[in-house]
SEBALO-428775 format. One line per 10 residues: their letters; for each residue x, y, z of C-alpha. Coordinates in steps of 0.5 Angstrom, whole numbers. Each point is the difference from the previous one (the first is absolute). Example, Ala and Ser with C-alpha at 12.3 -4.5 7.8 and 13.67 -1.06 7.14 Angstrom:
2
AS	25,-9,16 | 2,7,-2
This chain:
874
XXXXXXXXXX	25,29,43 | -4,-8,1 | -3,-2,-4 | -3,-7,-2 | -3,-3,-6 | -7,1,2 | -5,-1,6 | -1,-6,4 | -5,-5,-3 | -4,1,7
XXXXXXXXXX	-1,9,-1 | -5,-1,-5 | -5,-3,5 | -6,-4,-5 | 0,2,-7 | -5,-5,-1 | -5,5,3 | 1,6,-5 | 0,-6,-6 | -8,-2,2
XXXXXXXXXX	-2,7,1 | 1,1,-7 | -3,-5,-2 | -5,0,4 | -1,7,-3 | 0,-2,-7 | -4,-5,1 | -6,4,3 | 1,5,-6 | -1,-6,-4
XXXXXXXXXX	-7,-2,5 | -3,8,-1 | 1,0,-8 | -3,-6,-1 | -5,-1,4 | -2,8,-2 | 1,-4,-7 | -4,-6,1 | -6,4,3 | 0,6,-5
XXXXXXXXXX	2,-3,-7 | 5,5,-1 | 7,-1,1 | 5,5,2 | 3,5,-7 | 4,6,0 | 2,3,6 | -2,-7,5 | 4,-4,-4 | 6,6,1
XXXXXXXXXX	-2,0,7 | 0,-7,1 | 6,-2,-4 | 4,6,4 | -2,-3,7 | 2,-7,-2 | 7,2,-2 | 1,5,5 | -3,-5,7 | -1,-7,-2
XXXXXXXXXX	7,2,-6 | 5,4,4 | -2,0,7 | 1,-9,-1 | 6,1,-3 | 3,4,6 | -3,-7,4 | 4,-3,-4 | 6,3,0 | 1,-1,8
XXXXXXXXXX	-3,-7,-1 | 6,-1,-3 | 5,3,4 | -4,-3,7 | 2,-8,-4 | -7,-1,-2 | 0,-4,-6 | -7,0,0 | -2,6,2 | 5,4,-6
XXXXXXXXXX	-2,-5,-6 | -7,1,2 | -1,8,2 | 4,2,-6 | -4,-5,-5 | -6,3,3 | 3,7,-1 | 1,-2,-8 | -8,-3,0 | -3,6,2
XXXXXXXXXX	5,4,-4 | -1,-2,-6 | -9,-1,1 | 1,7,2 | 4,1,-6 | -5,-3,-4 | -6,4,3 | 3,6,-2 | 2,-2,-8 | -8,-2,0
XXXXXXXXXX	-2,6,2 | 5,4,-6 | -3,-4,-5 | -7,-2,2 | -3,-6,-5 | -2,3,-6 | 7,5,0 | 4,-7,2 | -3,-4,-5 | 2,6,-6
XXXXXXXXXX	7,-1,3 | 0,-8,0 | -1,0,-6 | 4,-3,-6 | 6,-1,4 | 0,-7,2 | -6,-3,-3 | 6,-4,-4 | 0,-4,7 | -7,-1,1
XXXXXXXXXX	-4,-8,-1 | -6,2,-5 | -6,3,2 | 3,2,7 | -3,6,2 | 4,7,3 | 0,1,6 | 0,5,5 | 7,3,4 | -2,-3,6
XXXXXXXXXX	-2,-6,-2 | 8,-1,-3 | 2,0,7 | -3,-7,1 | 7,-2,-2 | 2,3,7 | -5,-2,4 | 0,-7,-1 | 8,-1,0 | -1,4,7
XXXXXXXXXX	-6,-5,2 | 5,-7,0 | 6,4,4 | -5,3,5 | -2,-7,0 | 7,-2,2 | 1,6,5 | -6,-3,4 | 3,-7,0 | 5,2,2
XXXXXXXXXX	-2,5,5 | -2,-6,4 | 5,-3,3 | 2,7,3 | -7,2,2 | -7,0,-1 | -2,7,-1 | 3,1,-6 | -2,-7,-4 | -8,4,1
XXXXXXXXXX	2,5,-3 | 5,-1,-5 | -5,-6,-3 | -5,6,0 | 4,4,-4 | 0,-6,-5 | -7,-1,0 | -1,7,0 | 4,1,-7 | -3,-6,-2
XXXXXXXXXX	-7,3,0 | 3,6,-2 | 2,-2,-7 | -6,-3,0 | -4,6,2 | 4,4,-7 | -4,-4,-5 | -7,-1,5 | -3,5,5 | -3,-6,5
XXXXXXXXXX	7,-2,2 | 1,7,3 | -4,-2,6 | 4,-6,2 | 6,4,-1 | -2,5,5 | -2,-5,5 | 7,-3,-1 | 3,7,1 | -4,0,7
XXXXXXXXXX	3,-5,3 | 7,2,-2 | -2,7,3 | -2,-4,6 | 6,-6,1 | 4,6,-2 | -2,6,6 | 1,-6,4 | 6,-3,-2 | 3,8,1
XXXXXXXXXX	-1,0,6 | 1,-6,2 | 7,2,-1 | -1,7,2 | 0,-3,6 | 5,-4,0 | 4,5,-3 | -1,4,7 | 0,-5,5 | 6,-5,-4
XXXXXXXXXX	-6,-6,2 | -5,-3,-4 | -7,3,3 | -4,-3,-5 | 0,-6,-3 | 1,-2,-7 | 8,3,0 | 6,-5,2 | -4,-7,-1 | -1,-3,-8
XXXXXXXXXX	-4,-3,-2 | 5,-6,-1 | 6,0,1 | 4,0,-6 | 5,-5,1 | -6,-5,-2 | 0,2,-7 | 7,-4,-1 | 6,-2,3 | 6,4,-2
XXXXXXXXXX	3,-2,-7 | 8,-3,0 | 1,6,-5 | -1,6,2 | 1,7,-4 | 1,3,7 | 6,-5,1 | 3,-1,-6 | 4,5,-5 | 4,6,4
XXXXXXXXXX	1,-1,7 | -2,6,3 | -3,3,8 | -7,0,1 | -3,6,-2 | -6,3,4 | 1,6,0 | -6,1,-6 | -5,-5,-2 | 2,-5,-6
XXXXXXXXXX	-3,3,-6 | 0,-6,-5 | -7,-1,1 | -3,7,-2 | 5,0,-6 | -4,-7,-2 | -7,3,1 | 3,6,-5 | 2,-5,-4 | -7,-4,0
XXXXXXXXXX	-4,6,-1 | 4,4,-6 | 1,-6,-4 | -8,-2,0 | -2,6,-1 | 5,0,-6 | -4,-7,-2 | -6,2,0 | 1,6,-5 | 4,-5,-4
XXXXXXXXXX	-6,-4,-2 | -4,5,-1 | -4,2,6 | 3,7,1 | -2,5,-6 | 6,5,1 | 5,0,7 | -2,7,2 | -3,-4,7 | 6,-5,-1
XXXXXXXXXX	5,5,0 | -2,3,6 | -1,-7,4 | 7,-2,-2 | 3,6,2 | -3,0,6 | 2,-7,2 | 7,1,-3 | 2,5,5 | -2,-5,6
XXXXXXXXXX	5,-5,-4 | 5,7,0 | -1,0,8 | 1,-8,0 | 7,1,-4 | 1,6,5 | 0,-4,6 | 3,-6,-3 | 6,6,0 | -1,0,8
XXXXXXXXXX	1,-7,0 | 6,1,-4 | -3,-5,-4 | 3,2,-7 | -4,-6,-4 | -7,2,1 | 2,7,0 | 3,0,-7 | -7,-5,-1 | -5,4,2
XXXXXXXXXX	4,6,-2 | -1,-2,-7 | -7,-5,0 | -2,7,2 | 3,4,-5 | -2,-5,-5 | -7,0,1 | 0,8,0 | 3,0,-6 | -5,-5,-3
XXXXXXXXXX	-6,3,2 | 2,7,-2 | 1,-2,-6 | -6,-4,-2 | -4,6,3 | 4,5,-5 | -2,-6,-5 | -7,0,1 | -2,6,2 | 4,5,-3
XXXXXXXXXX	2,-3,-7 | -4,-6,-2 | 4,-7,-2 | -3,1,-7 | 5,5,-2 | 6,-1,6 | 0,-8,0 | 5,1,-5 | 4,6,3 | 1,-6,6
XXXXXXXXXX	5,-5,-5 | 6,6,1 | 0,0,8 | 4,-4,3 | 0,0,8 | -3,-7,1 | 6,-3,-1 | 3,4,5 | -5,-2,5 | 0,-8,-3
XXXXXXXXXX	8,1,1 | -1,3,7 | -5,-6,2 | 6,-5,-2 | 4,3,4 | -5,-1,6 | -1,-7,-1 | 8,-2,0 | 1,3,6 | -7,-3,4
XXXXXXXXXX	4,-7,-2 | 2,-1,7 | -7,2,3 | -6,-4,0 | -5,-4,-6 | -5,6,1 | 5,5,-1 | 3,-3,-6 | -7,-2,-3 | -3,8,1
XXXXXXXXXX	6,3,-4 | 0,-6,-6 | -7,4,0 | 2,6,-2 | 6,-2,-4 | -8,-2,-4 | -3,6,1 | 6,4,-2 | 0,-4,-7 | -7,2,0
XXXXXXXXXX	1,7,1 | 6,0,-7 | -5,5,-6 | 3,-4,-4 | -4,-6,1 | -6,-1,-5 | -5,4,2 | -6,-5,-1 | 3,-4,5 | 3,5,4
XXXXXXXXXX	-5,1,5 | -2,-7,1 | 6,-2,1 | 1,7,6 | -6,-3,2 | 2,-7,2 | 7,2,2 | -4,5,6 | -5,-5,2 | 7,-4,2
XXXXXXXXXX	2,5,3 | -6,1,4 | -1,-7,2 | 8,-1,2 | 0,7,3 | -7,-1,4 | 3,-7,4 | 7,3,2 | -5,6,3 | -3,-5,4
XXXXXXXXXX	7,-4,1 | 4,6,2 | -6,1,5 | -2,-6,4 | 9,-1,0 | 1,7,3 | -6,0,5 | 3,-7,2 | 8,1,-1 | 1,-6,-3
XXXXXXXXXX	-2,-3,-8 | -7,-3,3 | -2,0,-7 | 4,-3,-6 | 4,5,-5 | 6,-6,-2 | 6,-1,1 | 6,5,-3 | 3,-2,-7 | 7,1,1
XXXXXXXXXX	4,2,7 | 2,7,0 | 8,-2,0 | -2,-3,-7 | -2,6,-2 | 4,4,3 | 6,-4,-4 | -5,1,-6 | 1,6,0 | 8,1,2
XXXXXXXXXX	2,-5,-5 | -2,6,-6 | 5,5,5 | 5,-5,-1 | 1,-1,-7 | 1,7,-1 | 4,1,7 | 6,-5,0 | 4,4,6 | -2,0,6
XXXXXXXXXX	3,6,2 | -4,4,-4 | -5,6,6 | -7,-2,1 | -5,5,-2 | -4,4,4 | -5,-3,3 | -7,0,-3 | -6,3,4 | -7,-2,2
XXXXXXXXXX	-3,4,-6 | 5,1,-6 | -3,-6,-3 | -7,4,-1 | 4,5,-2 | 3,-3,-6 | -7,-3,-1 | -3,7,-1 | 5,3,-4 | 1,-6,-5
XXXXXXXXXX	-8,-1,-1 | 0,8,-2 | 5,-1,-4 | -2,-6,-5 | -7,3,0 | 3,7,-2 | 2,-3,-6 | -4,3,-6 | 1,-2,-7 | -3,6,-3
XXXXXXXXXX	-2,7,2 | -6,0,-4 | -4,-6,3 | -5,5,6 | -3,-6,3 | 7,-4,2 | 2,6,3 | -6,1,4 | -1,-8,1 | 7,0,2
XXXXXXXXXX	-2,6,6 | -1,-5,6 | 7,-5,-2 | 4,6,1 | -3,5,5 | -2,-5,5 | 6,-5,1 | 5,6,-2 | -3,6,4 | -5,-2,4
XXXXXXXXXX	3,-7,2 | 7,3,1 | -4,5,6 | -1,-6,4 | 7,-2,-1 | 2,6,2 | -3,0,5 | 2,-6,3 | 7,1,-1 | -1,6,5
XXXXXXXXXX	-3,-5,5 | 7,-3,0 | 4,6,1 | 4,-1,-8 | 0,8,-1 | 3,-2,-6 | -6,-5,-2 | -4,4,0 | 2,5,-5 | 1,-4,-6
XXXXXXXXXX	-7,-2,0 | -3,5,1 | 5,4,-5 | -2,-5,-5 | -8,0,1 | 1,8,-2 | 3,-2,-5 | -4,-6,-3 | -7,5,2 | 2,5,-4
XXXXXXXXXX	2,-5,-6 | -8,-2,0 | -2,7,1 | 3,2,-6 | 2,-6,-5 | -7,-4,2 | -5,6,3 | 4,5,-5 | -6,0,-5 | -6,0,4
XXXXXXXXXX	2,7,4 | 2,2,-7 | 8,0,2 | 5,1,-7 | 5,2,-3 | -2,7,2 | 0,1,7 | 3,-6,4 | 7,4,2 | -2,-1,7
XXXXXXXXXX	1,-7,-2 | 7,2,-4 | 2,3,6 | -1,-5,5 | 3,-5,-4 | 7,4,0 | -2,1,8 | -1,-8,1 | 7,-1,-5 | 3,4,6
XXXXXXXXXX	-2,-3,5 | 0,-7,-3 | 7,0,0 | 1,2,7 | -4,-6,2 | 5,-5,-5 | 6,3,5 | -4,-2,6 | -2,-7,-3 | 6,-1,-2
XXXXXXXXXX	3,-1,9 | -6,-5,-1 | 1,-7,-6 | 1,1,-7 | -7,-3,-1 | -3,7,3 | 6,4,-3 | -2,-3,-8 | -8,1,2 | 1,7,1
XXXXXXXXXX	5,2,-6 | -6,-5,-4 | -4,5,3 | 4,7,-3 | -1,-3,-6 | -7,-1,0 | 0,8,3 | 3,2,-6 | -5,-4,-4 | -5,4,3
XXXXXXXXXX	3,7,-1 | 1,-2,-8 | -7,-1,-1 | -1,6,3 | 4,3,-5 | -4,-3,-6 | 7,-5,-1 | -1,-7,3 | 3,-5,-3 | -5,-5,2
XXXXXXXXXX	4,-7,-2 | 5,4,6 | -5,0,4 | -3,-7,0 | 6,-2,0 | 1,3,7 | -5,-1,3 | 1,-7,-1 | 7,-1,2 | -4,4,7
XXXXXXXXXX	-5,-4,1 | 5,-7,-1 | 5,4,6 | -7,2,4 | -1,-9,-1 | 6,-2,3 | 1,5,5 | -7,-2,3 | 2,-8,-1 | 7,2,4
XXXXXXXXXX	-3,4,6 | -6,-5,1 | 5,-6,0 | 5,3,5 | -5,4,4 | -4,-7,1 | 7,-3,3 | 4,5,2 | 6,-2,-4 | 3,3,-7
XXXXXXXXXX	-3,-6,-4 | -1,4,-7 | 6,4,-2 | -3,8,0 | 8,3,0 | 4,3,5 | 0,7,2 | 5,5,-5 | 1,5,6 | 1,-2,7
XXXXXXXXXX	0,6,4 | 5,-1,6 | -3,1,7 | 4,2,5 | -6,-1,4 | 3,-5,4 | 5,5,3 | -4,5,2 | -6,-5,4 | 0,1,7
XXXXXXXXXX	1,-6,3 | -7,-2,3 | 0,0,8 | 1,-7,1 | 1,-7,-3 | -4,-2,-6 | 2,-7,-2 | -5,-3,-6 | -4,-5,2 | 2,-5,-5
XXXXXXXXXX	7,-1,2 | 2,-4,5 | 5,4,3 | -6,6,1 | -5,-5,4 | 7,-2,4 | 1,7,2 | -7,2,2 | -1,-6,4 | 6,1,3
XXXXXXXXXX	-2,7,3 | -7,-3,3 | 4,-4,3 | 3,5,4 | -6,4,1 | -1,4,-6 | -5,3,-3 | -1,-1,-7 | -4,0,-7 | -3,-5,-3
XXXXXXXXXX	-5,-2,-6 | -5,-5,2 | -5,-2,-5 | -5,6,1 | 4,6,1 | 6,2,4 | 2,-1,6 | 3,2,6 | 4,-7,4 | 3,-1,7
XXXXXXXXXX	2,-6,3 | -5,-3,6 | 5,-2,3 | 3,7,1 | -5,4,4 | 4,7,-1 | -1,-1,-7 | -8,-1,0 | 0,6,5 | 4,4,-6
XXXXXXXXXX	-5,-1,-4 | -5,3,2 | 5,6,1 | 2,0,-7 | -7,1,-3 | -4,3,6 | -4,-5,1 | -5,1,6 | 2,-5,5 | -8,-3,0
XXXXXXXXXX	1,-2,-7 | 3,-8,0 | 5,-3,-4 | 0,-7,-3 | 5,-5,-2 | 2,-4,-7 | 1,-7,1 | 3,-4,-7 | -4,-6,1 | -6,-3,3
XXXXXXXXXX	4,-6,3 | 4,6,4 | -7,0,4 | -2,-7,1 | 6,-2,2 | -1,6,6 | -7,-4,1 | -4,6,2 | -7,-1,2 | -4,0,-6
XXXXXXXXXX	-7,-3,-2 | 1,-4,-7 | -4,5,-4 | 5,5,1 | 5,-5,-1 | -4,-1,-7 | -2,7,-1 | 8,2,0 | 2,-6,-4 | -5,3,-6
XXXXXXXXXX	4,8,2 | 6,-1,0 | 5,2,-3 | -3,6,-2 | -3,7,1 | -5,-2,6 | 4,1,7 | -4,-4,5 | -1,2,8 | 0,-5,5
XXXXXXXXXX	0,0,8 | 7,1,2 | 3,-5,5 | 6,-3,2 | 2,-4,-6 | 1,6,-2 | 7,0,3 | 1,-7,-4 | -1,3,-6 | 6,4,1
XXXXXXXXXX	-3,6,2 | 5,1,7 | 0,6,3 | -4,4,-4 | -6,-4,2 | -3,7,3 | 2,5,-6 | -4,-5,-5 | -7,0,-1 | -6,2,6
XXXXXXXXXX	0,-3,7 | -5,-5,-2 | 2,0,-7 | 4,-1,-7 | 0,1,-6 | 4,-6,-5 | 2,0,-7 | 4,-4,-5 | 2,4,-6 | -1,-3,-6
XXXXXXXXXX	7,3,-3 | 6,-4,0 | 5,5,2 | -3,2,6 | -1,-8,2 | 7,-2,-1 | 2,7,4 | -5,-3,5 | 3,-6,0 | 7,4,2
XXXXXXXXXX	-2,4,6 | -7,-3,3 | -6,3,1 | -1,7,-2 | -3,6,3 | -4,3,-6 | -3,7,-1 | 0,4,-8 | 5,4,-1 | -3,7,0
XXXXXXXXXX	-1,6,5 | -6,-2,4 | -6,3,-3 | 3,0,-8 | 0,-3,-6 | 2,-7,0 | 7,-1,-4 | 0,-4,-6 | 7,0,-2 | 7,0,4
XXXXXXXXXX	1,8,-2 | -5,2,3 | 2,-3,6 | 7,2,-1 | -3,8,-1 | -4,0,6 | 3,-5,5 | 7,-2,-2 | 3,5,4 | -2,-4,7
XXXXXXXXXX	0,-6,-2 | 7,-5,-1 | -3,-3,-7 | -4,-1,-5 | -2,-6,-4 | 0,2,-7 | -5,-4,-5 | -3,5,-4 | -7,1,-1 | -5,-3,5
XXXXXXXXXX	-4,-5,-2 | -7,4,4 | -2,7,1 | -3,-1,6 | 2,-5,6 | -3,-7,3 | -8,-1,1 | 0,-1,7 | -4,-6,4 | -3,-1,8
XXXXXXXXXX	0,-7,0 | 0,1,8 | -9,-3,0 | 2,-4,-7 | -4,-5,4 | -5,3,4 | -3,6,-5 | 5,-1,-6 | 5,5,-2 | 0,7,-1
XXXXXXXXXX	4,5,-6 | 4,5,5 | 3,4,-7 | -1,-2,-7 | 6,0,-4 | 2,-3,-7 | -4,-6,2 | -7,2,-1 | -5,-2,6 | -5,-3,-4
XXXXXXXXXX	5,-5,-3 | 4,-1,8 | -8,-2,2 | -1,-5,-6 | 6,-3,2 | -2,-1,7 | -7,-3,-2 | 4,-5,-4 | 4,-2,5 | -6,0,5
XXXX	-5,-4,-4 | 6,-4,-1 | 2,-2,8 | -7,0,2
């Protein structure tokens, strides 16, 4: 069966409308409440605050966040950073109604008391839950404020609503420490309620008519172009070359604002303002899972940098906050600070971080400067740091963070929204040659034979992998079997990176298809689960020596299966082989402590040796993930299964040259030339070709994929020069308009004419476009431009039957049309999901154009481009 990667980008109509919906809901929630609050004296308790936290997080939480997964996957950098910021805020104020309603003032005051007082200024006074989540509100007030900035130079709905927010939160904040705040805050949420109802549907509207019906969408406030001129460096220019992905929103932005909340709210309780982290905890676990979904999509990209960063500043932050949560609500620093000098997971995490900072070297200023940040916050994080100054020094190193974090926020904003590095971000500290010859010059010390097999190739995700398993390990590491408040301190450093985490990975290797992949993660995150539960956990549900065979029994069962796994891993690297046969050991550890007969030297031992593997395994397959090159030594595979797959494939029904070859666009060019109908990528989706100056193969076209003959088919020129020296009839505007398109996305429809046959259109000047009109298009992929070059003007059509899915890599087009055409073009992956965005220029001067079919280029930017030219002819 067919399928794609995912829906085209235009399916998903206007998630925008579902996002203000939700946010217009909370806010008037908010309104009711605090008015009832003002005009009454008495706030809501119990079962309101219950109520109330249960409908933020359901509607103004997971309703948002559904907005901003489509905002993503419709290419809106905007839209999907603040939909699920947003969907994070209500969350997590929710989250604090109902922790408010659990323990009210006089239950919550019992509960604060004497757990972090060591972290108070003198003569500070305790305050409530709620009040502890002023940290939140003010770090979401400054990225509110950002949002609303730039939301402005893509429309002027949003700024209003967005910045209301802001002053809403400002106030509410304000409102937690004094009722008289709550009425300008329900008013703020009024006009929230009222820009918001607007704003949805405005774009309810637009959604069914695909035009703009009432104002205040598709013009900015400003043009953003206006807020720099593009930098000589760019982070989207330099580093690994690679094609330009808008099959999903870039999620740098939105793991920056998790980066920017998460570390303030973290400073605020390091200097004291916070009693314990019960509301911290959730607050950060909130904004972390977003950071998890930036990670994600960052994985969709195929970008495994910031899937590994985000991956592991989510992580990190998890771990940290649960911590501190076990620390101050549930034991006491008094009596737990000294259990803290055994654990040793910070300095996995500060390994971790130099390994991000080495390979951002050859990214820009910005990049560097964030991860020398946390190489800090890392440092502060170490349990053996002295404890006077320990949270200080976490304070100061989270304030950093926070101020780097909130400039790269706006930066990766303002740069997305506009394409270009408008906003200053440095330029890179070493090209990525250099790193690349950095990092091979440790390979050839211990490879001096050139003809040794390479590797198997690392995959998107192992790095997280590795990260996970190493972390769990080093913080298993226990010196003492009798220190309760390590074990349970240690809880969260080896629950969340090896079970929880390891889901998510799990979960990404099966979206990459890896069946293998997936097994190993979530194989080991049963076994790292069971080893918190019994090891960490054991005491508190009263497991021992007398009823844990269940865990004697499912140590010989992982024993077992473990081994199996080994085999397979070693077809792999060695470097997996020796995790695995590392991971045997440790399962033997397990099922020795389980018999009461652990030798527990042998088993730090181990559990070192382990992690120190899981570190250069997760360095290895980042660095040759990132470049696509064996750069770092990860062994080759010890058993190869031969393959007789090669024989026993069915040759495919016509002629299937790779497009990177010569030869291979000699042939196809060679068959348009005769009249042949071939596959071709373009630089969205793939597409059908025939040469215009065959008129029968245009006409076999339409056979091929069913195509109703009313339905006009366009052609692709390789360049602008080809239609100016056609001097055809068209206005400057136009002319300036096109210069601003193409190459690109965008195909423009012009009046048709003579000059067509000047082109190079020939004979097949009836079979191509309308009687009165043509649609013409320059690719931006340089395969098809120099196959153009060889054969002239092509007539263009996708490559599906008519009425289905858009074809988005050359199997698909060989599985469904190879056997009525003479050749496919084969390049892999397209670049897009979804076809060209299509524009009647025909009135360009009369009315304007109008938007026929939005496609990868939203309408809203093509209607930006032509104002700026506009006002630029005018």
């Amino acid at each position: 069966m067919v399928s794609t990667a995912g829906f085209a980008a235009v399916f998903y109509s206007e998630p925008a409308v579902l996002g203000l919906l939700a946010n217009v809901v909370s806010a008037f929630l908010l309104c009711l409440q605090n008015f009832a609050t003002a005009h009454t004296g008495l706030g809501p308790q119990g079962a309101q605050d219950v109520l109330a936290g249960v409908h933020l997080i359901l509607i103004g939480g997971f309703v948002q966040l559904l907005a901003g997964f489509l905002a993503f996957r419709k290419y809106d950098h905007l839209g999907g950073a603040a939909f699920l910021t947003f969907s994070a805020l209500w969350s997590s104020y929710g989250a604090t109604r109902i922790i408010s309603a659990a323990y009210p003032p006089l239950q919550n005051t019992t509960l604060l008391l004497g757990n972090a007082s060591h972290l108070l200024p003198a003569g500070m006074t305790l305050t409530s839950t709620s009040q502890s989540a002023v940290a939140g509100l003010v770090a979401y007030i400054s990225i509110s404020f950002i949002l609303s900035f730039c939301s402005a130079t893509v429309n002027y709905i949003m700024p209003f609503i967005f910045g209301a927010i802001a002053l809403a939160l400002v106030f509410e904040a304000v409102a937690l420490f004094g009722q008289w705040a709550l009425v300008v805050s329900g008013v703020i949420e009024l006009v929230i309620v009222l820009c918001g109802l607007y704003g949805a549907v405005a774009l309810l509207l637009k959604g069914i008519t695909q035009r703009y019906i009432l104002p205040g969408f598709g013009h900015p406030l400003f043009n953003v172009l206006l807020l720099g001129s593009a930098q000589k460096s760019s982070s989207k220019a330099i580093g690994e070359e690679k094609k330009k992905n808008t099959k999903y929103a870039e999620p740098m932005a939105l793991g920056n604002i998790c980066d920017t909340v998460s570390p303030f709210i973290f400073a605020f309780y390091s200097f004291g303002y916070m009693k314990t982290f019960c509301v911290g905890a959730a607050w950060i676990s909130i904004i972390s899972s977003c950071q998890l979904l930036s990670s994600f999509y960052s994985y969709l990209r195929g970008d495994v940098y910031y899937t590994t960063k985000f991956g592991v500043h989510s992580l990190y932050w998890l771990v940290m906050s649960w911590e501190e949560f076990i620390l101050t609500v549930l034991l006491g620093p008094g009596t737990a600070q000294e259990s803290r000098l055994g654990m040793f997971g910070g300095w996995f995490f500060l390994a971790v971080a130099c390994m991000l900072f080495l390979m951002s070297t050859h990214k820009d200023t910005l990049e560097m400067l964030q991860n020398a940040s946390f190489i800090i916050l890392m440092c502060a994080s170490i349990h053996q740091i002295p404890v006077p100054g320990a949270y200080l020094f976490l304070g100061a190193a989270c304030s950093l963070c926070t101020a780097l974090s909130l400039y790269a926020t706006f930066a990766s904003l303002i740069n997305s929204i506009g394409e270009k590095a408008l906003i200053p971000i440095g330029s890179q500290a070493m090209s990525s040659s250099a790193l690349q010859n950095t990092l091979m010059a440790a390979k050839s010390c211990f490879t001096r034979s050139k003809n040794l097999p390479s590797s198997t190739r690392a995959e998107v995700p192992d790095a997280l992998f590795y990260i996970c398993n190493g972390l769990a390990a080093i913080s298993a590491i226990q010196t003492t079997f009798s220190d309760p408040s390590r074990q349970q301190l240690s809880i969260p450093s080896v629950l969340i990176p090896g079970a929880i985490m390891q889901l998510y990975v799990c979960r990404i290797q099966v979206q990459g298809g890896r069946r293998f992949g997936c097994i190993l993660p979530f194989c080991y995150a049963a076994f790292w689960g069971a080893w918190t539960w019994l090891r960490f956990a054991g005491h508190l549900m009263n497991i021992g020596a007398g009823n844990n065979e269940g865990f004697t029994a499912g140590a010989i069962a992982f024993l077992v299966l473990n081994a199996f796994l080994m085999i397979l891993a070693s077809s792999f690297n060695v470097v997996l082989l020796c995790m695995t046969a590392a991971m045997e050991l440790l399962a033997i550890c397990f099922l020795l402590f389980t018999l009461e007969n652990l030798p527990l030297p042998f088993e730090i031992v181990m559990l070192s040796i382990f992690s120190i593997i899981c570190f250069y395994g997760a360095t290895a397959s980042l660095a040759n993930s990132m470049f696509g090159k064996d750069l770092m030594m990860m062994g080759p595979p010890l058993f190869t299964a031969e393959s007789s797959k090669k024989d026993t494939e069915s040759p495919p029904p016509c002629i299937c040259p790779k497009s990177h070859c010569t030869s291979g666009l000699r042939a196809i060019a060679d068959l348009l030339n005769t009249g042949a109908v071939c596959g071709v990528p373009t630089d969205t989706v793939y597409a059908l070709a025939a040469s215009c100056r065959h008129p029968q193969a245009i006409e076999k076209v339409y056979r091929i994929k069913d195509r109703p003959q009313e339905k006009p088919i366009c052609i692709f020129i390789s360049n602008l020069d080809q239609l100016r020296a056609a001097a055809p009839p068209i206005s400057p505007l136009l002319w300036q308009f096109m210069e601003n398109v193409y190459p690109g996305g965008i195909g423009c429809i012009i009046k048709k004419g003579e000059w067509l046959k000047k082109l190079g259109v020939g004979e097949g000047y009836s079979r191509v476009g309308t009687q009165d009109s043509i649609m013409i298009r320059v690719p931006d992929l340089t395969v098809l431009v120099h196959l153009i070059d060889m054969t002239g003007p092509l007539a263009i059509t996708s490559a599906n039957p008519s009425g289905e899915v858009d074809s988005t890599h050359h199997d698909m087009v060989i599985s469904r049309l190879g056997h009525k055409l003479e050749g496919v073009l084969c390049d892999g992956d397209s670049d897009e999901v979804v076809a060209s965005t299509v524009v009647n220029c025909t009135k360009i001067d009369e009315s304007g154009i109008t938007i026929i079919r939005e496609g990868c280029i939203p309408a809203g930017k093509v209607m930006q481009i032509f104002e700026r030219v506009k006002n630029r002819v005018v």
